[in-house]
Each structure stands twice: as C-alpha cells, then as structure tokens.
C-alpha positions in Angstrom: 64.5 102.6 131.5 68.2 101.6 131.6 71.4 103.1 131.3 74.8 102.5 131.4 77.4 104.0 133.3 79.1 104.4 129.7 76.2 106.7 128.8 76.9 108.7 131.5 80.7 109.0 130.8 79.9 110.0 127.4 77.4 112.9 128.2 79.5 114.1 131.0 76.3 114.2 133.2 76.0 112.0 136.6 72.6 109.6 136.9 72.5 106.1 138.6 73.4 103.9 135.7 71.7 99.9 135.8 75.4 98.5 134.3 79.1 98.8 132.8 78.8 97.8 129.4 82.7 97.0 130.2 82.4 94.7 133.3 79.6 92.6 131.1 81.7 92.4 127.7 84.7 91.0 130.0 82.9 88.4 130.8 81.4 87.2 127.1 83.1 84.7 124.9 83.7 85.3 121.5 79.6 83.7 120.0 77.9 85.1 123.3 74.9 86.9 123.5 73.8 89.1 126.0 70.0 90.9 126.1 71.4 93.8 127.7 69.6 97.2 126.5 70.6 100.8 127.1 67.9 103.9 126.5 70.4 106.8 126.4 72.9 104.8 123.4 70.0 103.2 121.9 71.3 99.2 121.6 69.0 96.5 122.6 71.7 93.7 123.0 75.3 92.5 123.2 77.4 90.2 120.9 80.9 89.3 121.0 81.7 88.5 117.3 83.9 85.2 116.8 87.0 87.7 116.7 86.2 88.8 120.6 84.7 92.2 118.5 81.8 93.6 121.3 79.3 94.0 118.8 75.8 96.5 120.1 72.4 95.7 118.1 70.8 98.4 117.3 67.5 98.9 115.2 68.2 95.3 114.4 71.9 96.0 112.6 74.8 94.5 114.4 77.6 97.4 115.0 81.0 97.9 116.6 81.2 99.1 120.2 84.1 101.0 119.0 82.2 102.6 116.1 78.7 103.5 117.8 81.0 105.5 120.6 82.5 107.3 118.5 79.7 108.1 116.3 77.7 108.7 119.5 80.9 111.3 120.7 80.8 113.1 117.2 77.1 114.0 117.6 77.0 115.5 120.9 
C-alpha cells in the first residue's frame, strides 16, 4: 500500500509515507502525467491541467488537489 506524507498531515497521525504529493507536483509541467497512487486519499494518478492545476484521479474523474483536501478535511 502507499501513502503520502500529505495523508499523514491531514489525519494528524505519524506512519512512514512512500512520497510528497508536493515535491512530485513541483516537478510536472502543465499536460504531465504521473501514475502516482495513494491508499489513505484514494487517487490513483496525477495530472497537471494545462493551467498548472494539480489535478488527482480518482474513481476515474479528474479533481482538484485543492478540492479533494478539502473535502477530505471536512469529513474527518
């Protein structure tokens, strides 16, 4: 299973995360695509829209970074 350190920061709870969804977006260019998947959010890749929007797919819908942590926030 893989997590990000993200996950962790949102769940105020300490694991040993695989990756920082932050260090990989700052490295995509606006049309990349990376098959990066975390088990605690629930995406199974990364996007960076032509605007430079980090985009997470999950159950095959394209969504906001911005929108899915705060939607993941509100549920906790």
């Amino acid at each position: 299973m893989n997590y990000s350190k993200e996950f962790f920061e949102w769940t105020n709870t300490e694991g040993e995360y695989d990756f920082v969804i932050k260090d990989i977006s700052s490295g995509m260019l606006p049309g990349n695509h990376r098959p990066k998947n975390c088990d605690g959010i629930g995406f199974t890749s990364m996007y960076k829209d032509l605007d430079g929007t980090l985009m997470l797919e999950m159950n095959g819908v394209l969504r906001k970074f911005i929108d899915v942590k705060s939607e993941f926030l509100n549920n906790l």
